[in-house]
N, C-alpha and C positions, 0 to 999 in steps of 0.2 A: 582579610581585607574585604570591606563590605563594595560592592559595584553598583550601581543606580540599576535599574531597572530594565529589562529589555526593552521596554517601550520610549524611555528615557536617552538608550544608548544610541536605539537605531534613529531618533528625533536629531541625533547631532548627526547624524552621519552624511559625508560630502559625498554624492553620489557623480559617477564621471557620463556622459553623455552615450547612452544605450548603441549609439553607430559605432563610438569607440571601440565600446566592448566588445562586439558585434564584427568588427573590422579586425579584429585581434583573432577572431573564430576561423574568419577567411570569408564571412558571410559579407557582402554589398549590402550599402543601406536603402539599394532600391527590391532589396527580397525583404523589407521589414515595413512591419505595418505600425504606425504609433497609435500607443491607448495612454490617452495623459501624458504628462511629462517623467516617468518613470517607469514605464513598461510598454516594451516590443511585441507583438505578433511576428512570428516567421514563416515566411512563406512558404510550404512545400518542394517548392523548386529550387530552394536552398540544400536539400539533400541529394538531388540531382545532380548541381553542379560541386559540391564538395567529394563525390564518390570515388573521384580518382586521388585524391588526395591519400598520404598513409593512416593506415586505422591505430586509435588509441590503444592504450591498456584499458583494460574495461575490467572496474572491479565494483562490486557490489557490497553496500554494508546492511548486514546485520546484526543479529544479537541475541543475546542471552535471554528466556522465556524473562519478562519483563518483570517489574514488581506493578501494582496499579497505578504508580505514581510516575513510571518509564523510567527509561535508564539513558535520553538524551541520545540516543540515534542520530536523528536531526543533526543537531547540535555538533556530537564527531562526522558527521555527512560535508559539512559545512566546513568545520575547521581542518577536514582531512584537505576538500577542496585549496584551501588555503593556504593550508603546509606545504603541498603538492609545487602551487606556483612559489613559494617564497624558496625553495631547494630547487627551482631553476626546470620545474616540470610544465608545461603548458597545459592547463587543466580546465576540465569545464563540468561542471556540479548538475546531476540530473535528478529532482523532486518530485512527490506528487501534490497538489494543490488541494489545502485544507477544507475540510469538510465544515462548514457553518455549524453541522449538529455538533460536536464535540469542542470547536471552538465558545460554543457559548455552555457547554458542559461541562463535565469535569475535564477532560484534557488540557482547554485552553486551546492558544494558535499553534501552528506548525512551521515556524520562520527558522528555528535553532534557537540559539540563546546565549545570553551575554554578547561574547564579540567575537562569535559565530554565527551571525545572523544573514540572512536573505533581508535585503529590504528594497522598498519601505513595506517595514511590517504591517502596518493599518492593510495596506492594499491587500498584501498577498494574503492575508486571513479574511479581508470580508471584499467579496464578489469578486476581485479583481478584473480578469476578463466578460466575466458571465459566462465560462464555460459552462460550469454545474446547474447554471440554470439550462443554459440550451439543453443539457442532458437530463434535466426534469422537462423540459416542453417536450421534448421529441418521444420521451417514455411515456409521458401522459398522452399525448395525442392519440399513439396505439391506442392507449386503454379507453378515449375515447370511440374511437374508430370500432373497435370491437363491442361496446356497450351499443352503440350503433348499429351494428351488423343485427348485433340481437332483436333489436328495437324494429329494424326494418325488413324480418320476414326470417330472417338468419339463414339465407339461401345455400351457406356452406354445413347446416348441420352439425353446428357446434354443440356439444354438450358442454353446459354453462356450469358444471360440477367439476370438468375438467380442467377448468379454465385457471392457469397458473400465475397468470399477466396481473399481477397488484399495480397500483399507484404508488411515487414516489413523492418525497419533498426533503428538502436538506437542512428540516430541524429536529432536533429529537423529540418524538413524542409519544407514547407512548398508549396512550388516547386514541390511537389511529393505528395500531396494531391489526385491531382485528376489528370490520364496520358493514354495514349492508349499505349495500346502494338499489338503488331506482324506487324507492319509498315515495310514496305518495299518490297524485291519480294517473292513470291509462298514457297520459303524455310523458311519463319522468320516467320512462325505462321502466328494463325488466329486473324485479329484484334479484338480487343474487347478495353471498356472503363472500368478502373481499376484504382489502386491506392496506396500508400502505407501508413502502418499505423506505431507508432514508435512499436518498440518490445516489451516496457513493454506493448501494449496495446494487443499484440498477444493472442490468444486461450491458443496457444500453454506454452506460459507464465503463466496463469491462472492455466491451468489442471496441471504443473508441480507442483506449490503451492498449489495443491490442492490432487495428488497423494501419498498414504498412502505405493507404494511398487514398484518395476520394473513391477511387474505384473498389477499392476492396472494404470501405468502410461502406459502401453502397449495396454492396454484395452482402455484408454480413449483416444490416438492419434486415436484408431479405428473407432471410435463413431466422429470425427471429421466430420463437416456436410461442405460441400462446395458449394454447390447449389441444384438445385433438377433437373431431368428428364424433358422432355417438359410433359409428363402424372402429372407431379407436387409431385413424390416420391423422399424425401433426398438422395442422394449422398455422401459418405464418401469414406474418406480415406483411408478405409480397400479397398474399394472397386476399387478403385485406383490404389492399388497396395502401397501403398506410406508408411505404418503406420508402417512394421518392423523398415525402412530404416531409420523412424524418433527416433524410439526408439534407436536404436544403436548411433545418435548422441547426446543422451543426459543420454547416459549412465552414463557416470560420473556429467554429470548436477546434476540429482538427489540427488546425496550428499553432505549435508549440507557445509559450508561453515563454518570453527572456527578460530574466532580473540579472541581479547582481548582488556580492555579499556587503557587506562592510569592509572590505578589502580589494573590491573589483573584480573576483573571479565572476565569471558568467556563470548564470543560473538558467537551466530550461525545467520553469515548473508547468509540466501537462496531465491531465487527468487525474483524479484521486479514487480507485477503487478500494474500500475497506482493505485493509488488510485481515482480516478473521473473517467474513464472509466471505469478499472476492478475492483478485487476483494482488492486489496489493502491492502493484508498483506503477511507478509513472508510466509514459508512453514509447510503444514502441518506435515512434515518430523522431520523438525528442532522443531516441540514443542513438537513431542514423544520423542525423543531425549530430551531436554531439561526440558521436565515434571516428568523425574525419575533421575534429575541431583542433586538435592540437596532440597534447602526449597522452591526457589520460583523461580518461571519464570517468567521474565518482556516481555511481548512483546507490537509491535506499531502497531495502525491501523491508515491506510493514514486519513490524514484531518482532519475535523472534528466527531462526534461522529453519525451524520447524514448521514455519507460518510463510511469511514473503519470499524467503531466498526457496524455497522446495519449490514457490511458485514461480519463481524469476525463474530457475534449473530449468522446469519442467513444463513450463506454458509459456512463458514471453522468450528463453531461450532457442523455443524448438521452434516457435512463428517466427523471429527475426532471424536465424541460424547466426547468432553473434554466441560465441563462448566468452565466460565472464576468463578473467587471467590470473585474478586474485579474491577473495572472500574477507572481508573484516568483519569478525564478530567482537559487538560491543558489550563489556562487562562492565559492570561497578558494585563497589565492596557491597551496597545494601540490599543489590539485587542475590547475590553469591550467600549473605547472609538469611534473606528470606528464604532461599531454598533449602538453607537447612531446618525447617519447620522451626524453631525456637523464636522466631518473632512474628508477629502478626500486622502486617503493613495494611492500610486500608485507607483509598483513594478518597482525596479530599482534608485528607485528616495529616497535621503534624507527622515525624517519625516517631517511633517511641524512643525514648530517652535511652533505655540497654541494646538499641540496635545500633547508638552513636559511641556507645563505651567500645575501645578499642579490646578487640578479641580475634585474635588471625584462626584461633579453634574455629568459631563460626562460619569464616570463610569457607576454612578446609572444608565443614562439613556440608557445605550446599554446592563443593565441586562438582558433583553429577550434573547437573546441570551446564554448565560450563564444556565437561567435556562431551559430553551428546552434540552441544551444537557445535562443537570442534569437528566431531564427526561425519556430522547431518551436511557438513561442507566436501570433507573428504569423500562421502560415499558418491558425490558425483564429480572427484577428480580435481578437483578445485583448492590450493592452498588456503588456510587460513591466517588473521594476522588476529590476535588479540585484541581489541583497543581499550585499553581500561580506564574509564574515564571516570576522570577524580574530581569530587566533591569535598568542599573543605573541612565536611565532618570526618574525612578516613585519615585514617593513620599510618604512616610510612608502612610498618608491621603488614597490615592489611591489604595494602598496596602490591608488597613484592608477594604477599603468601600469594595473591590471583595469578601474578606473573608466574610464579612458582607451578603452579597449577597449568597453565596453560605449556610451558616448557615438559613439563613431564605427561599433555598430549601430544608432545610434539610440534607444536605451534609456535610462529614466532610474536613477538605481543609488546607493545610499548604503551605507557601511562599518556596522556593525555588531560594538560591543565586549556585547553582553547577556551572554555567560558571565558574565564579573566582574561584571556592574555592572548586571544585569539588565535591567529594560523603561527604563531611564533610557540604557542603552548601542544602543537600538534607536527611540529617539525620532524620526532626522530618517530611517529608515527606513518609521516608520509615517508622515511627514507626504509624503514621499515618495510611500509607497503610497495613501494616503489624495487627493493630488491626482493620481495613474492612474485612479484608480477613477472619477474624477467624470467623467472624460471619455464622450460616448458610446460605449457598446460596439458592437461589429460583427461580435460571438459567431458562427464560421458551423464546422457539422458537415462533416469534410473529407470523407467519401464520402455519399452517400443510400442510403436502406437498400434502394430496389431493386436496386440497382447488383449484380452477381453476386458471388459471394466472390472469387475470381480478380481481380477489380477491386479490393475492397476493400482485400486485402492487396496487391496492387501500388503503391496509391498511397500507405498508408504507408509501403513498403519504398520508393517512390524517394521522394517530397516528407519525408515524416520521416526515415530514416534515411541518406539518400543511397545509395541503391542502383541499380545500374543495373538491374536485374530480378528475380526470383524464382526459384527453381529447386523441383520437388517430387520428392520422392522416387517409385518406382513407388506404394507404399503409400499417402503421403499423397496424391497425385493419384485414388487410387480412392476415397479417403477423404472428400476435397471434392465429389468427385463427387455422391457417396452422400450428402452433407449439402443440395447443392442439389435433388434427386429426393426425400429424406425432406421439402422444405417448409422448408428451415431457409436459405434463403439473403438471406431479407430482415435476418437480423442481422447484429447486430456482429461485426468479428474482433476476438480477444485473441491477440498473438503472445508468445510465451513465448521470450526470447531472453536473453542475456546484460545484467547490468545495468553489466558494466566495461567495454562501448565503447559506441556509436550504432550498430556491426557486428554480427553474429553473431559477430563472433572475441572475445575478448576481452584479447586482447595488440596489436590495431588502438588506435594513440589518436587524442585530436585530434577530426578528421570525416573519417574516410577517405572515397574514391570509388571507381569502377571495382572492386565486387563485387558479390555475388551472393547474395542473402536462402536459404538452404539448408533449405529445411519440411521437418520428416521424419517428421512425424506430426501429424494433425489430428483433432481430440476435438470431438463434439456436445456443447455444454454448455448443453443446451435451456432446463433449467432458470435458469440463471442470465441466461440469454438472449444469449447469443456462442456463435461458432467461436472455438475454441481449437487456436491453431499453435504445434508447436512444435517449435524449430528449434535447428539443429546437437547440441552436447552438452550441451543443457540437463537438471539433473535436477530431479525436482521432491519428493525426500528427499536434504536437504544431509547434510555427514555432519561429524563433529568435527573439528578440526584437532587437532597434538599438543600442545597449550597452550590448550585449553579455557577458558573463565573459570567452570567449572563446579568446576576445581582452585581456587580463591580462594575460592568460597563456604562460607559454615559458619553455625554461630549460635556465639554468646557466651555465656557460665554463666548472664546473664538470660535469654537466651530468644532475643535481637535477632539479623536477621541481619546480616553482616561481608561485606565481598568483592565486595558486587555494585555492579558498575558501567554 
């Protein structure tokens, strides 16, 4: 059965008055702020006055190492949301807020899809509140402020070679990678070689989805590290000057962001940190808020379960002390099939015609993958639920061989039709997850935070991604070095690595073994509160492909836009 379009679907859709929904949360429509006639700001003091209230199930989805073309995360995020409340569970959907660059890239928007959607779509794909920008002003201002500092005599002795602090912007381009500034005469700054990164990838992005109040998102633009002294002492922000000036533009950043689906469940979309650079899930703001909203909160961690959920476990777990109660990793037959190296999928481009021939052999042989992030769930104590979400090209056969697979990890797993048929095609997935959740949890943080950096990324690099070790470049070895003598070794790591394997390669499928974790550079990201590694050819400014989806967008002679998907 062919469906209109997402663009198409969420244009019909009857949306119910944001106080309603809102009111259904437990939230007053005097803690809500209006942006247009279709989306809420909420007020901080809404997580105040909800804390005595009982806490949700808190379950997190992710997935199976992706194919380039995704495997609808979103999409089951959404219509789990939806099953949830139609089986009589009081539910509230927590996102992170799409990034421009990939929206007008290959990805496309980040709403879900079909009639699993967040809407109105147009909004939540382009600017909606102006978060992401407030989070490019306040990043660039530093990097003004400290081009400044240079320019005006540089009284703190900064070594401009040390200088870590790039620019950001939230398009991809690839052009602006790598650029020198203060070019020109004696008045335009001091040269130096610099860069820009997109904004989801910013610090400053990071520590906002990571900050629990004004007060401690105040404190952590402080702790912002930008290079060090020629004696080799951190430099921040505070120190700058810089950190009030940031705070004030992101004053209204901080508060969450509330939609709704095509179905009424409430939506809190805040913050968007890449998932493969940063930390890759929405805000810790938005699940205190949404953790004393009714029975359960759904939220997404970027990519695979290798990628966002290791980071949800083990950096936005351990800052908010919430343990998730349930894990949904999302499968589907063409991702299962790419992992068995026999077909070659590549973003932007049709499937190939023999990866749609029904074959459950295929299936079977790209289970490795499948059961690692069954794994990658359990090793920190966490049920998994399979969600196998089914596209019209799979085949019954293909369908049950994944469930088949998943049952003989152990896991419990149900199909999943919500495109077409919305939260009614995600029902025995939500009763499914719903009887994980009941069980006791046994939440456990894989490293402790004394444990030295060197330990910490070891032990994700073999128990997470099966590696047999780590390797450091000369640079980033003096790098860790310098972060455990700066005081910064009780944090988290964020490893910044490819999100098309479990590998640092990204042409590895499956779960390979017998390699070698490659770090080739390690960033203080004091603020935010991690070390940030990152490894092999990760960049952290994607750049367009030849086939954009920024070529399909337009508006129509009303006004509306066309194109985007």
């Amino acid at each position: 059965m062919q469906i209109p379009s997402d663009l198409e679907i969420a244009r019909e859709a009857a949306l119910k008055p944001l106080t309603s929904i809102a009111e259904r949360m437990g939230i007053r429509s005097d803690l809500l702020e209006q942006y247009g006639e279709s989306v809420v700001k909420v007020r901080l003091e809404a997580a105040d006055e909800l804390a005595e209230r009982p806490r949700a199930r808190y379950v997190v989805v992710t997935a199976v190492t992706p194919t380039p073309l995704g495997e609808g995360k979103t999409t089951t995020t959404v219509g789990l949301g939806d099953g949830l409340n139609r089986i009589g569970k009081q539910t509230t959907v927590a996102i992170r807020q799409p990034s421009m660059g990939p929206v007008f890239g290959i990805k496309g928007g980040a709403a879900g899809g079909g009639y699993s959607q967040v809407v109105p779509m147009e909004t939540l794909n382009l600017h909606l509140t102006g978060d992401i920008h407030a989070v490019g002003a306040a990043h660039n201002l530093l990097a003004a402020m400290l081009d400044n500092h240079l320019y005006q005599g540089n009284t703190l002795e900064i070594d401009p070679h040390s200088i870590t602090w790039r620019r950001v912007l939230d398009v991809n381009d690839r052009s602006l990678r790598n650029i020198i500034t203060g070019l020109g005469g004696r008045t335009d700054g001091t040269p130096r070689q610099t860069g820009f990164d997109i904004t989801a990838a910013s610090e400053v992005m990071a520590l906002l989805s990571l900050s629990t109040s004004l007060r401690d998102l105040r404190s952590r633009l402080g702790r912002i590290i930008v290079g060090n002294t020629r004696s080799g002492k951190p430099v921040t922000a505070e120190q700058l000057g810089a950190a009030g000036a940031m705070a004030a533009l992101l004053r209204d950043a901080i508060k969450p962001n509330l939609l709704q689906t095509l179905e009424h469940t409430p939506v809190l979309v805040h913050t968007g940190p890449f998932g493969n650079i940063a930390t890759g899930n929405s805000s810790v703001v938005a699940d205190l808020i949404g953790l004393r909203s009714g029975d359960f909160l759904v939220t997404e961690a970027g990519f695979g379960a290798d990628m966002g959920a290791e980071r949800f476990f083990n950096i936005k777990c351990r800052i908010s002390g919430n343990a998730p109660d349930a894990a949904v990793v999302v499968a589907t037959v063409r991702a299962l099939k790419t992992h068995s190296g026999r077909h070659k999928v590549v973003a932007g481009r049709p499937l190939p015609e023999e990866i749609l021939a029904e074959n459950p052999d295929d299936v079977r042989a790209g289970a490795a993958n499948l059961r690692k992030q069954i794994e990658n769930c359990r090793l920190h104590g966490v049920s998994p639920v399979v969600a196998v979400n089914a596209f019209p090209t799979d085949h019954p056969s293909e369908l049950e061989e994944v469930r088949r697979i998943a049952t003989e990890a152990g896991a419990r797993s149900a199909v999943c039709t919500n495109v077409p048929d919305g939260g009614r095609g995600a029902e025995e997935l939500a009763a499914t997850v719903a009887e994980a959740a009941e069980e006791s949890s046994d939440f456990t943080l894989l490293y402790p935070d004394h444990a030295p950096l060197r330990e910490k990324v070891e032990s994700v690099a073999r128990n997470v991604y099966g590696a047999d070790g780590v390797e450091y470049s000369k640079l980033a070895a003096q790098q860790i070095d310098s972060c455990e003598r700066n005081g910064l070794g009780t944090l988290p790591v964020c490893i910044a690595k490819t999100h098309l394997s479990i590998s640092a390669d990204p042409q590895l499928r499956g779960a390979p073994t017998g390699w070698t974790l490659p770090v080739r550079e390690v960033r203080a990201s004091a603020g935010a509160g991690f070390v940030y590694l990152i490894c092999g050819t990760m960049q952290t400014m994607p750049g367009l492909s030849g086939s954009p989806a920024a070529f399909h967008i337009d508006l129509d002679d009303e006004g509306r836009i066309s194109g985007l998907s």
